[in-house]
N, C-alpha and C positions, 0 to 999 in steps of 0.2 A: 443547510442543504447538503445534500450525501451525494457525489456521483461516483460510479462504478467506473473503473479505467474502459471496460469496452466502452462504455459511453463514450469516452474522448479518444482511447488509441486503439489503432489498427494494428495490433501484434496478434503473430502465430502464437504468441503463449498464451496462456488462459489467466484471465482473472479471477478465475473461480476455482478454488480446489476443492476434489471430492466431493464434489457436486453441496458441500456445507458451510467453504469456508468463500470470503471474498477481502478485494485489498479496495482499499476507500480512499482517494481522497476527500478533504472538508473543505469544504470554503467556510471561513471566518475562523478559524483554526490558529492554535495559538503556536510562537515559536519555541524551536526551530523548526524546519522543510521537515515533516513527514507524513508518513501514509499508516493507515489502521488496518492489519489482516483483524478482520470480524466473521461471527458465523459459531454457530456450535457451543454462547455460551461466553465465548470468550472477544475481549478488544487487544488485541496487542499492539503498540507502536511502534514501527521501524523507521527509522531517522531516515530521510534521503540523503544525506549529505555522507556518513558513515557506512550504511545499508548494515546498521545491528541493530537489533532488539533493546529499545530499550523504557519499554516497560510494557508487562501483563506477559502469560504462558498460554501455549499454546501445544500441541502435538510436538513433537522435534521434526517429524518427517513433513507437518504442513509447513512447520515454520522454516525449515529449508528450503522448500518450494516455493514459498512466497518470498525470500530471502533471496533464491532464484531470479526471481520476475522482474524484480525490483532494480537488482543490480542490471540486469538488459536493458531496463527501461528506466534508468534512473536521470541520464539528462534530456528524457521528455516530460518526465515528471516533475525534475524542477524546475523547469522552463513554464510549465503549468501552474505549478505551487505560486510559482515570481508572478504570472499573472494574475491570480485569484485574489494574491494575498498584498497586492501593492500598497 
């Protein structure tokens, strides 16, 4: 199952960029913590623990933005990821 951060958090930032791309967490997801900017084509994985890139390409300027998001919201994320994935 895929849920979309608006799903779970109430942040002024978007989880959606460009109206194409979006940041995912997974439930049953393998280690370590992180999250998939998806959309347009592409799966990229950014670690929560790190907040970098580290696997698949994406835009430079989405992957910024969602690199962005990440790091504002990243200890509600893993606070989320510790739940799903106990």
């Amino acid at each position: 199952m895929h849920r979309q951060f608006g799903d779970i958090f109430r942040s002024p930032l978007p989880n959606r960029f460009r109206d194409k791309y979006r940041i995912e967490l997974r439930e049953r997801d393998h280690l370590p913590p992180h999250v998939h900017l998806t959309g347009g084509g592409v799966d990229v994985v950014i670690s929560l623990e790190s907040v970098v890139v580290t696997q698949g390409k994406a835009p430079a300027k989405v992957v910024q933005e969602a690199l962005a998001w990440v790091a504002a919201n990243q200890a509600d994320l893993l606070k989320e990821w510790m739940k799903w994935h106990r």
